[in-house]
N, C-alpha and C positions, 0 to 999 in steps of 0.2 A: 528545429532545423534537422533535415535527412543527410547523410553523407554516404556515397557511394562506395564499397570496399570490394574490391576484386582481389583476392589472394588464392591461390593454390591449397596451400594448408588449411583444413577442419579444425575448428575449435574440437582441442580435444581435454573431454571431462577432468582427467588428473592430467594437468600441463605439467613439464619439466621442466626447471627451470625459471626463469621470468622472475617479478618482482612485483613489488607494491607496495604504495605510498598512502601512508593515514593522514590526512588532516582535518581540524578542525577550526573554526572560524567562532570567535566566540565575542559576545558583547552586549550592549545595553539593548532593548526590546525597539529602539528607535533608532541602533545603528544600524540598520541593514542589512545583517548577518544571513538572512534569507536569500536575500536579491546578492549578495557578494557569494554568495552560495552557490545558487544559480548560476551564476552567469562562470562561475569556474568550473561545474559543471560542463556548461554549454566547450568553454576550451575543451576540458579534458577528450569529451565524443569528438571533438572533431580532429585533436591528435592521435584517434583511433585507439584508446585504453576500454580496455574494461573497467564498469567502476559500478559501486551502488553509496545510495547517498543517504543520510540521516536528518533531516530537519527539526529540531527539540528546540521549541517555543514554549512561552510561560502561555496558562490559563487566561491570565488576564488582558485585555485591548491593549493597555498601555500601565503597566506595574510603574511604580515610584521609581526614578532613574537612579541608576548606580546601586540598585539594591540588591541580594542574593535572588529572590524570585521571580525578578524582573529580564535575569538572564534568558539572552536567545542566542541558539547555537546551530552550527551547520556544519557535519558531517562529511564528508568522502574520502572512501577509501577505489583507488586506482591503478591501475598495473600492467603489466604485460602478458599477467596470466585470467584464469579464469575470475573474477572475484564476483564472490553470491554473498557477501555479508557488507556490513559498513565499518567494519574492522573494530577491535576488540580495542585498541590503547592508540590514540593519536600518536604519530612520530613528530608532528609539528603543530601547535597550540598556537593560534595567533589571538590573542586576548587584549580586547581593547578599554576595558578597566579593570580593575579591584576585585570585583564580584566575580568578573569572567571569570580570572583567576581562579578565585578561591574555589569556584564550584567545578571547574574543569581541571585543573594540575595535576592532581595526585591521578586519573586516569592516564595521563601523558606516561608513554615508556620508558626507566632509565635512561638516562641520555639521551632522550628526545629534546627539540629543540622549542623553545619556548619564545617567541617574541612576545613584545610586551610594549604598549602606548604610554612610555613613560609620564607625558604630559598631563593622563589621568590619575595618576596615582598622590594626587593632593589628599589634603589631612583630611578634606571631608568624605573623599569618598572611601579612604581607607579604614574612614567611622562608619561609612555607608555597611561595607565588606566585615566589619568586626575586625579587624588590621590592629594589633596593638601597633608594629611598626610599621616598617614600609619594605614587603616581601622582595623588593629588585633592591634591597640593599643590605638587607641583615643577613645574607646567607642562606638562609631558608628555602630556597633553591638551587642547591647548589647541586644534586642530583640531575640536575636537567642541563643542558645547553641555557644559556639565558644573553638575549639580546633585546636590548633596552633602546626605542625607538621615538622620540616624541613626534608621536605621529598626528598629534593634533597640531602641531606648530607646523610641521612642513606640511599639512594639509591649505592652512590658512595663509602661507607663505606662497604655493603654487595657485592657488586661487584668487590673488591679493586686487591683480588687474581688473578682474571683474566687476568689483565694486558689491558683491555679494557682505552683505550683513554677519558679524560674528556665527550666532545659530544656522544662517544656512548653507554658509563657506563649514562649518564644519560636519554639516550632512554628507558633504562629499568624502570624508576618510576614510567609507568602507571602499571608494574606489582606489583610492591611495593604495592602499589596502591589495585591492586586488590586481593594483599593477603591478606592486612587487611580488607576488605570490605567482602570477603570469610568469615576472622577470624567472623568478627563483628555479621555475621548471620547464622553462624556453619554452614558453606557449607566445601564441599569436592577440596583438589586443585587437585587430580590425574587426573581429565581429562585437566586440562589447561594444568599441565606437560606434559602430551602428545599429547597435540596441541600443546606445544611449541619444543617438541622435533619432531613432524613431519614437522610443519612450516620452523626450521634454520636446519633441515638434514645435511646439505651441511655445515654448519656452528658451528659446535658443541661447542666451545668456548659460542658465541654468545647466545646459548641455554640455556646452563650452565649457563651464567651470568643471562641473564633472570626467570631462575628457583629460583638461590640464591635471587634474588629481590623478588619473590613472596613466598618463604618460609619465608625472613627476614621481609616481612610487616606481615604477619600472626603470626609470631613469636612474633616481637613487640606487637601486641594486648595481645597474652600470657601473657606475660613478665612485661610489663611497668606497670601493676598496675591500668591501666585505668577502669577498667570495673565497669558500673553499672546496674540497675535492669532493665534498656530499654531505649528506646526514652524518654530521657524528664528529663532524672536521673542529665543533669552537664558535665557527665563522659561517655566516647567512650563506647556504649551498645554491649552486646552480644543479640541477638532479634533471635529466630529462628521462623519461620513462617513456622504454621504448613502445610501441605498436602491441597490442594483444592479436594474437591468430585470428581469425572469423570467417564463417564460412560468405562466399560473394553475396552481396545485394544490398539493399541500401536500407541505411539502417535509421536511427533517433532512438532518442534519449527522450521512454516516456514515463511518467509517474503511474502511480495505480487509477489515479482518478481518471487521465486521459484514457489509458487503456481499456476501462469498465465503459467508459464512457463511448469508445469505438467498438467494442466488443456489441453493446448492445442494440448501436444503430446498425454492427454489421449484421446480428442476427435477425431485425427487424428486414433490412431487406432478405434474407435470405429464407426470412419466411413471405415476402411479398407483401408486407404489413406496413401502414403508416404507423406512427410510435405516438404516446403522449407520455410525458412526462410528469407528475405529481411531486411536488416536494415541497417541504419548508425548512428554512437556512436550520443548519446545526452541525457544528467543527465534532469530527473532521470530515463531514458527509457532504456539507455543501458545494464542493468544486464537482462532484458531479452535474448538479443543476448549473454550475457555469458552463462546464465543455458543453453540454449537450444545447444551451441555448444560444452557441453558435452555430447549429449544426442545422440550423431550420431546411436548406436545402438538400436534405435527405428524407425530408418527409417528417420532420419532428418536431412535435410540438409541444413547448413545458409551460408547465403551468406554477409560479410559488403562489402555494396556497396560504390561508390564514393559519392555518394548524397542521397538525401531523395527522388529523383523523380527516378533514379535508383532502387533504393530498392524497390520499389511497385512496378513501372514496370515489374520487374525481377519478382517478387511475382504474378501478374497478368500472366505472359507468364508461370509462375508453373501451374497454375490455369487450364489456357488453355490447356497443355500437361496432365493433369489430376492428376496431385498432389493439394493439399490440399495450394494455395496460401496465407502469412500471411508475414506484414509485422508491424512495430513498432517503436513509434516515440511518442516526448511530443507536446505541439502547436505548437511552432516556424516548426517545422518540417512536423505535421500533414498538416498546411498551405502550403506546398510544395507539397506536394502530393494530391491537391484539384483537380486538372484538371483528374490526372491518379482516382480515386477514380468515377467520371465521366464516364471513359468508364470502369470500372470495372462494374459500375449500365447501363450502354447502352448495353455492350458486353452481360450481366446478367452473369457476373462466379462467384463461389463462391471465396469472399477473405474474411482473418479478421484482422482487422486492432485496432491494442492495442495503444491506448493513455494514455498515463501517466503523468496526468497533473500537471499543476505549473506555478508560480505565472507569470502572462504575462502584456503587451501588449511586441513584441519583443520580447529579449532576458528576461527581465522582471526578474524574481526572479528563476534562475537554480534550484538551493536546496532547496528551498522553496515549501510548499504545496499550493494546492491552487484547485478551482471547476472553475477552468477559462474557457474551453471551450465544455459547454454545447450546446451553439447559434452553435458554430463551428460544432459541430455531430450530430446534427438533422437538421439546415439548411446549413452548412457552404459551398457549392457547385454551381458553376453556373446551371442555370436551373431548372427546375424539377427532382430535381434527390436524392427522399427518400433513405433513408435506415436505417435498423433497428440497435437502439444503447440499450445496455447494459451496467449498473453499478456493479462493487463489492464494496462490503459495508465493508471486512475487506479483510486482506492479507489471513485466511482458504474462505472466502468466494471467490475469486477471481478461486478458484478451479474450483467448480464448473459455474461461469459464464463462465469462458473459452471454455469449455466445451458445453454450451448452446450456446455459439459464435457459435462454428464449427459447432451443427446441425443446426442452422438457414441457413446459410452461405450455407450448401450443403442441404436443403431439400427445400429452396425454390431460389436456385444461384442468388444470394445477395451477396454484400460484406457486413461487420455487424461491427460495432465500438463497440470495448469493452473500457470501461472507469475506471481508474483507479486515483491516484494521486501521489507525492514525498510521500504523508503518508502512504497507505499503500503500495507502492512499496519499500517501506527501514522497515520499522516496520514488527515485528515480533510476533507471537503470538504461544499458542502451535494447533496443528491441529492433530485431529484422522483420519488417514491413512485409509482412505475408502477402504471399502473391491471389490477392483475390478470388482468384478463375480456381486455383484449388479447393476455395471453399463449395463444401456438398448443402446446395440450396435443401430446404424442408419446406415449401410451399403449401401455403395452410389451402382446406378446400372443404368453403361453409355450404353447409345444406342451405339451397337453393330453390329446392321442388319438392311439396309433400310428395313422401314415399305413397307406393301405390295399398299399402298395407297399411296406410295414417300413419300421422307424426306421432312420434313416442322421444317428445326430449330429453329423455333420460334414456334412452338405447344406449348399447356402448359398441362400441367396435373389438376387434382384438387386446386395445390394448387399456381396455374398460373407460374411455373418453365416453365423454357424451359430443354431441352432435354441435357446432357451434352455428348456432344460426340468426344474423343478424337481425333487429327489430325492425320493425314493417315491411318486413318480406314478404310476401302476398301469401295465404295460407299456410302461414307456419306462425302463428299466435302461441303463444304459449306464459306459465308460470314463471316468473325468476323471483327469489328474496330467500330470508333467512330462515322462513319456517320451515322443516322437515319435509321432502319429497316421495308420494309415492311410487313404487318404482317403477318406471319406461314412462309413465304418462305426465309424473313430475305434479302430479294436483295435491294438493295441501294432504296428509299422511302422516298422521299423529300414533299411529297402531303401533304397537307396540313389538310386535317380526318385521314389522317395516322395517322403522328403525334398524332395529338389531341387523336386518340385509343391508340395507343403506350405509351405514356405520360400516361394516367387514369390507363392502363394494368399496367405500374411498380409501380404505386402508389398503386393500389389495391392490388397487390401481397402484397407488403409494409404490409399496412394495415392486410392484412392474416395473420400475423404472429400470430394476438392478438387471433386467433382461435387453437394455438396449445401451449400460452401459461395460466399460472391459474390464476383464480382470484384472486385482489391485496387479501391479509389480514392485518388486526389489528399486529404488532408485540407486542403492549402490549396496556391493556384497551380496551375498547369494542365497535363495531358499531356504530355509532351513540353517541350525547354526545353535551358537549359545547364547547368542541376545542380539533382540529386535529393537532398533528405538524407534519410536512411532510418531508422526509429527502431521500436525496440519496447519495450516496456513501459513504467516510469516516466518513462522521456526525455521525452516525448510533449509535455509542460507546458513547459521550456526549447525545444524544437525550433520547437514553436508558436510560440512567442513570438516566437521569434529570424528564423525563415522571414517573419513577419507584418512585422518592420520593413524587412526586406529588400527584400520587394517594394513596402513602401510607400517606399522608398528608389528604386524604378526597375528591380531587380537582377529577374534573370530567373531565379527559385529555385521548388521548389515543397518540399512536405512529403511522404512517404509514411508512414504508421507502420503495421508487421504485427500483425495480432492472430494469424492462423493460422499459425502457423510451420513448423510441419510437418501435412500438406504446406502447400503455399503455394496460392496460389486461381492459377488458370489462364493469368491474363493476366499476370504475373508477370514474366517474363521480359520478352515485348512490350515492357511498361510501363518496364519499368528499363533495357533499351534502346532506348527513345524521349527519355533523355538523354544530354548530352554526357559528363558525369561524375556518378559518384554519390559521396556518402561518408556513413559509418556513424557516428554516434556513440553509443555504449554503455559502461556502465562494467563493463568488462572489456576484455582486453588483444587485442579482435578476433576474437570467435565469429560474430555473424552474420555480417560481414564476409566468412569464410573461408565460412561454407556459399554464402552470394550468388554469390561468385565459383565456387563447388563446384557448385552446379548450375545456372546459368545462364550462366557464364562470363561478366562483365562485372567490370569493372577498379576494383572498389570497394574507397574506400582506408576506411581506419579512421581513427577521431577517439574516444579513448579517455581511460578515468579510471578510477582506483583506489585515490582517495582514501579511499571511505565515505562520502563524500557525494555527492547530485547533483547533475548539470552546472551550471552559472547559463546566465544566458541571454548570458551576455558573453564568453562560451567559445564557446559555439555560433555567435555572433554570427561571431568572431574565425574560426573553421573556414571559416565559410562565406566571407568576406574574402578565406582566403588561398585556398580550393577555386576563386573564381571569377578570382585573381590568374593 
């Protein structure tokens, strides 16, 4: 949903003042924790907060219920000021059994407020949870605010009418759920009612009872007498959180997946290209293949393939017919597609290939975030065989790298990796709907008519492209496949200075790139200094943050974060030794790190994590502490 903001004041980078609110939504894998998620989300944009959002889901479809691993949880933090993270310790925990609990509390802030479904905290499931006793009564919380809710009985009590069946009268609790959390922060329920009445259309009962759950939790806040003067009061708060700044225009609340997914149909028109799509299902890559297979009316067409070497392939022979090849995939899968990825960089067509990574080796951590294969997109190919990778650093920013994918990809026929994670591919944030008409088209323009001097399809232009010329174009016949090309004529060229020309030619194209992209900048603190922390893709939001107290501290830090990773923009080097020290932090056990020091040689240490989550801002904090110790 878009909402329109007209305000005077610029969101400005270090806000003064303002506020913000952590919470977390936590429960069994089948209570809804995603969609109760969402849709308080959907509130918060349209009360005009800034917010960014966490979704942390188990591996498995459906884990054994009430168990620790079976936990699914939902993130947001919200406010009046800028917010680039999903906050470091929830202020309010809403946990709907045992397990929630146990797995989420001890992040909850001292004197944060803990609701709790007392109704689930039966002996089994506190055998579920490892519970010697029963944690809402022994004390064992008593750090925290603690209110004790059977929120399974007033669920099945407000839905009683309906004639709904035990199991799916209590499907409706995460509404319960979200109509006092609505109550709690004077938000509006009308748009969930009518996501809930377009959702069970078909189901009208089913809607109804749904609805009655989230009037009867909001109502109960009314009602029950709870209310206190905020976070902190003892007693269930009312908290409204005021408007965050923005600059005018009208904005939505989009994940990384839609963003990637807009980005590349906008770049596809902006190169004047139909698009085809290549993919097959893999968390957390697959909601790209969903957005984009609503999108047929822009000219796009997706294909899910049988396999992940299918899907490029297919995406590769788009390429060659002169659409716009793109396919999609997380490691396990990218690994599959290494050999086709090869003759994409031998054949030179343009393709773009979206990885959306997490936690590996293997199958590794599905749901899980994670910066695992960096090594894998700048070298991970047999042979010589470059190509240019790009990072987005949030789910609005993925907009535009999409974007910069496609004209790399078709201005110098490359295929291009764009890199992405589980975090910003599920997380959400709000994003201003770029005004179209500002976007600078790159209209691709295929050879059409033998040159008067013969075709030579391996010519290059300035910016050592070869010529794209679609098949059965009347006198432009020519070689494409994976064997070695001689050079300008492209005819099979096994010799052995071929090669060695051929080989230097796509790495220098490679390298070109760094001639039509900008110089890195400072995102915050200045040139030169006594330490640099260095960040690419999702870090971006902890780094920020953590750089920002820093210097408001005194400390002489700045920020850099790469978006171009390979190659790097020009001043690169310069720039990172214009500090005393630099240090990395990435969740991986030290990938930029080593290429930093690999091609610039400067003594950049690593600050690493491999949890499957991302950094907080108290870790980053803590690096920089002991970097400037």
């Amino acid at each position: 949903m878009a909402t329109a903001v007209n305000q005077d004041k610029p969101t400005n980078e270090h806000p003064s003042g303002g506020e913000n609110v952590v919470v977390r939504f936590a429960g069994d894998s089948g209570d809804g924790m995603q969609l109760t998620g969402g849709q308080f989300t959907l509130s918060t944009a349209l009360a005009g907060n800034d917010l960014a959002t966490f979704p942390d889901f188990p591996a498995e479809i459906r884990a054994p219920q009430g168990t620790l691993f079976g936990v699914s949880a939902f993130q947001i933090n919200f406010g009046s000021r800028a917010i680039e993270t999903a906050g470091d310790q929830p202020d309010v925990l809403i946990a709907m059994n045992p397990a929630a609990l146990k797995t989420n509390v001890q992040e909850v802030r001292p004197g944060g407020l803990v609701i709790a479904d007392e109704g689930e905290f039966g002996k089994r499931n506190l055998d579920k949870a490892h519970y010697d006793s029963n944690p809402l009564e022994d004390g064992s919380l008593a750090k925290w605010q603690l209110l004790k809710l059977d929120i399974s009985q007033l669920t099945l009590d407000a839905v009683k009418e309906f004639g709904l069946g035990n199991k799916e009268a209590l499907r409706c609790k995460n509404m319960w759920t979200l109509g006092l959390s609505l109550w709690m922060f004077e938000r509006e329920r009308d748009p969930v009612i009518d996501w809930l009445n377009t959702k069970f259309a078909k189901l009208p009962d089913v809607a109804k009872a749904n609805i009655a759950a989230l009037n009867a939790g909001h109502a109960y806040g009314e009602t029950a007498e709870l209310s206190g003067e905020g976070l902190g009061t003892g007693h269930l708060p009312t908290h409204r959180v005021a408007a965050a700044p923005a600059t005018p225009g009208v904005y939505r609340t989009v994940t990384g997946a839609e963003a990637i997914s807009q980005g590349l149909v906008a770049g596809a028109q902006l190169a004047g290209l139909p698009m085809f799509f290549g993919g097959y299902p893999i968390t957390p890559a697959s909601a790209i293949l969903h957005h984009l297979s609503r999108l047929k009316e822009f000219g796009v067409t997706t294909f899910q393939a049988e396999d992940e070497i299918a899907a490029i392939t297919a995406a590769i022979g788009a390429s060659y017919a002169g659409s716009l090849g793109i396919t999609s995939s997380s490691g396990p899968g990218i690994a599959l597609k290494g050999e086709a990825m090869g003759l994409a960089i031998m054949t030179e067509l343009p393709l773009v290939i979206v990885n959306s990574q997490r936690g590996g080796p293997s199958t590794g951590l599905p749901t899980k975030t994670e910066q695992s294969d960096l090594y894998q997109a700048v070298y991970g190919r047999n042979g010589d065989a470059p190509m240019p990778v790009i990072s987005a650093r949030s789910p609005g920013d993925a907009f535009e790298c999409a974007i910069e994918a496609v004209r790399i990809a078709v201005q110098y026929m490359t295929p291009v990796m764009l890199l992405t994670d589980g975090y910003i591919a599920n997380a959400a944030e709000p994003w201003k709907i770029p005004d179209v008409s500002s976007l600078e088209p790159f209209p691709v323009k295929f050879l059409e008519k033998k040159p008067e001097s013969g075709l030579l399809p391996y010519s290059r232009d300035e910016k050592l492209a070869r010529p794209w010329i679609k098949p059965g174009t009347p006198g432009l016949m020519h070689r494409i496949g994976g064997i070695e090309k001689a050079i300008d004529t492209g005819h099979i060229e096994y010799g052995p200075a071929n090669h060695q020309t051929m080989t230097e030619i796509r790495r220098d194209k490679v390298l070109g790139v760094a001639d039509s992209i900008a110089d890195q900048d400072v995102a915050l603190g200045k040139e030169g200094g006594k330490l640099a922390v260095v960040g690419w893709g999702s870090t971006f939001g902890p780094i920020h943050q953590a750089v920002r107290k820093a210097i408001d501290a005194g400390k002489d830090v700045a920020h850099i974060h790469i978006r171009n990773i390979w190659p790097m923009p020009k001043n690169m080097s310069d720039l990172l030794k214009s500090y005393d020290r630099v240090i990395v932090p990435e969740m991986n056990t030290g990938q930029l790190k080593t290429i930093l020091r690999d091609q610039f040689l400067v003594d950049a240490m690593p600050v690493n994590k491999v949890s499957g989550q991302p950094f907080t801002i108290t870790e980053i904090e803590a690096a920089i502490e002991e970097a400037l110790s």
